[in-house]
C-alpha positions as CSV (number, residue, x, y, z in Angstrom):
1,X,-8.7,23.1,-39.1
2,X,-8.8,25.5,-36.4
3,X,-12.7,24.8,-36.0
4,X,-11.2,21.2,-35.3
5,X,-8.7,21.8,-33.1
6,X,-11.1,24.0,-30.5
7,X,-13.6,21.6,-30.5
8,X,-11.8,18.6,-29.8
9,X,-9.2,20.7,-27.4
10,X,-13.4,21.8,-25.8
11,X,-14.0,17.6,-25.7
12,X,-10.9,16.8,-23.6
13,X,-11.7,19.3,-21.2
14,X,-15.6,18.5,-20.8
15,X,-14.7,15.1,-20.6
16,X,-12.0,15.6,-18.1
17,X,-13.7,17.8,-15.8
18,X,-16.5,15.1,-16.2
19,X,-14.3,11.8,-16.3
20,X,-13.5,11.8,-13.2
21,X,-10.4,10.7,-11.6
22,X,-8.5,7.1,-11.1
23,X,-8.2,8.2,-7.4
24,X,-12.0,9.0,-7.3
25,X,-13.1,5.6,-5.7
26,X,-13.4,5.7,-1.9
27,X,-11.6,3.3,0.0
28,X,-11.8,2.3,4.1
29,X,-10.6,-0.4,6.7
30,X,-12.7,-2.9,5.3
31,X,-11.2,-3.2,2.2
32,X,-8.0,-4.7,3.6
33,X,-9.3,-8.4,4.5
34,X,-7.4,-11.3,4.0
35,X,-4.3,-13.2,3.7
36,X,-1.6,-10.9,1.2
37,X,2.3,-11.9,0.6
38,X,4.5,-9.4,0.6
39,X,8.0,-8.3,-0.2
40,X,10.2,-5.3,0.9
41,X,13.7,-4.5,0.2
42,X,15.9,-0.9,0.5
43,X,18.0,0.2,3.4
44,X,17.9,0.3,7.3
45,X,18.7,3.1,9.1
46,X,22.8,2.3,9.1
47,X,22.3,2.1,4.9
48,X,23.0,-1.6,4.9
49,X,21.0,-3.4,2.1
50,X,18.1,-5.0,3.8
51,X,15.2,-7.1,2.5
52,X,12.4,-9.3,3.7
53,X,9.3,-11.5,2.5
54,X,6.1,-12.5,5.0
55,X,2.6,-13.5,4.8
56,X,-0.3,-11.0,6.8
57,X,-3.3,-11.3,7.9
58,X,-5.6,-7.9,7.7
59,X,-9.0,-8.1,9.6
60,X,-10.6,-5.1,7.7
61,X,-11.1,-3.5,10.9
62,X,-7.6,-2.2,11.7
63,X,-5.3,-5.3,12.6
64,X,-2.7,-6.7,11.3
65,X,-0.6,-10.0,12.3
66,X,2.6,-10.8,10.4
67,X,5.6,-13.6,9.7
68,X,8.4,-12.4,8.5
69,X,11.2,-13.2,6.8
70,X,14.6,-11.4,6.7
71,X,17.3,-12.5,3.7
72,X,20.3,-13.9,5.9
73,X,18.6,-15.1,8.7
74,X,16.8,-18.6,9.1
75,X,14.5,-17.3,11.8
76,X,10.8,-16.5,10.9
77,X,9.0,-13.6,13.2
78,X,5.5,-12.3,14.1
79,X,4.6,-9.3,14.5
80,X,1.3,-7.4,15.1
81,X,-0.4,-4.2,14.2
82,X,-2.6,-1.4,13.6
83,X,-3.6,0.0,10.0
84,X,-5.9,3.0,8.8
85,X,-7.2,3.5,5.6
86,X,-8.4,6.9,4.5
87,X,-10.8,7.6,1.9
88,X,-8.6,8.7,-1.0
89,X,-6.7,5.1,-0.3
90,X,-3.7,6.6,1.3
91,X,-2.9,5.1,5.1
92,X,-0.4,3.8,7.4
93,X,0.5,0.9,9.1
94,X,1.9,0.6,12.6
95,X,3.4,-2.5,13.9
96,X,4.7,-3.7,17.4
97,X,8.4,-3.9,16.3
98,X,7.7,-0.2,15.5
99,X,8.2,-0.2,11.9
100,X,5.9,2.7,10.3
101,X,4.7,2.4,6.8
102,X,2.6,5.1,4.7
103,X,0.6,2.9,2.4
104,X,-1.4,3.3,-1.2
105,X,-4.4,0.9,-1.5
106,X,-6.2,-0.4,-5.1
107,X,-9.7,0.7,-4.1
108,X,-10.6,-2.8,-4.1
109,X,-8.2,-3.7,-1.6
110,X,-6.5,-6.9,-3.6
111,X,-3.6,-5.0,-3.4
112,X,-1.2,-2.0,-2.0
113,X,2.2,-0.7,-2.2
114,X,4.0,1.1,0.8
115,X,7.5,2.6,1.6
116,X,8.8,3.2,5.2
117,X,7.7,6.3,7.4
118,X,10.9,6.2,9.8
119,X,13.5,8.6,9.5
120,X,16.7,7.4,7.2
121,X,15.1,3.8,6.6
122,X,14.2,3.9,3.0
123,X,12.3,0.6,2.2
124,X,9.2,-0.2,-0.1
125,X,7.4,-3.2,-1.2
126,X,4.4,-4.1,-2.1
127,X,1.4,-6.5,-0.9
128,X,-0.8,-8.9,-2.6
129,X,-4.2,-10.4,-1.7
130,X,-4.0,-14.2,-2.0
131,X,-6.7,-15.7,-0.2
132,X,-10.5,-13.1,1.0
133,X,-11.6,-14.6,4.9
């Protein structure tokens, strides 16, 4: 039993130090192309209940344009914006308005979730790929 044990326990390991990781893929820029919809909700920085939906437009070489739309208001915004993506699929997004975001990307780039980078403004969403140009 013990003879069992070891070698499976010697299995997991090989095939773990073998297998790989889910983070493993490399990710860039270009993987961030299209039209996505998002949504966002959390706090702003006075702790007031805050949320928003939009459509964006990535480039896959580092901009970003946006329409937003805040719950309570009728208005619908732009904004504009910068984005890195590193390797590991971690990066950030800047925008004009100067709302920071630190952001996880699927290595395929269809989608990505992100959560705000600016002091007391805690706010997260997530973005999805609806249309590749």
């Amino acid at each position: 039993m013990n003879k069992v044990i070891a070698i499976a326990f010697a299995m997991s390991c090989a095939a773990f130090a073998t297998g790989g990781s889910a983070f493993a893929a490399e990710c860039s820029g270009a993987a961030l192309k299209g039209h996505y919809t998002y949504w966002l909700q959390g706090a702003d920085e006075a702790g007031k209940a805050y949320a928003e939906v939009g459509q964006e437009h990535y480039d896959g070489a580092g901009n970003v344009t946006s329409k937003i739309s805040v719950a309570g208001s009728e208005k619908v915004e732009d904004d504009k914006g910068t984005y890195t993506v590193n390797a590991d699929c971690s990066g950030t997004v800047t925008y004009g308005s100067g709302a920071t975001y630190n952001i996880f990307v699927a290595p395929t780039g269809d989608s990505f979730v992100f959560s705000s980078s600016k002091a007391g403004v805690v706010q997260a969403g997530e973005n999805t790929r609806v249309a590749n140009d």
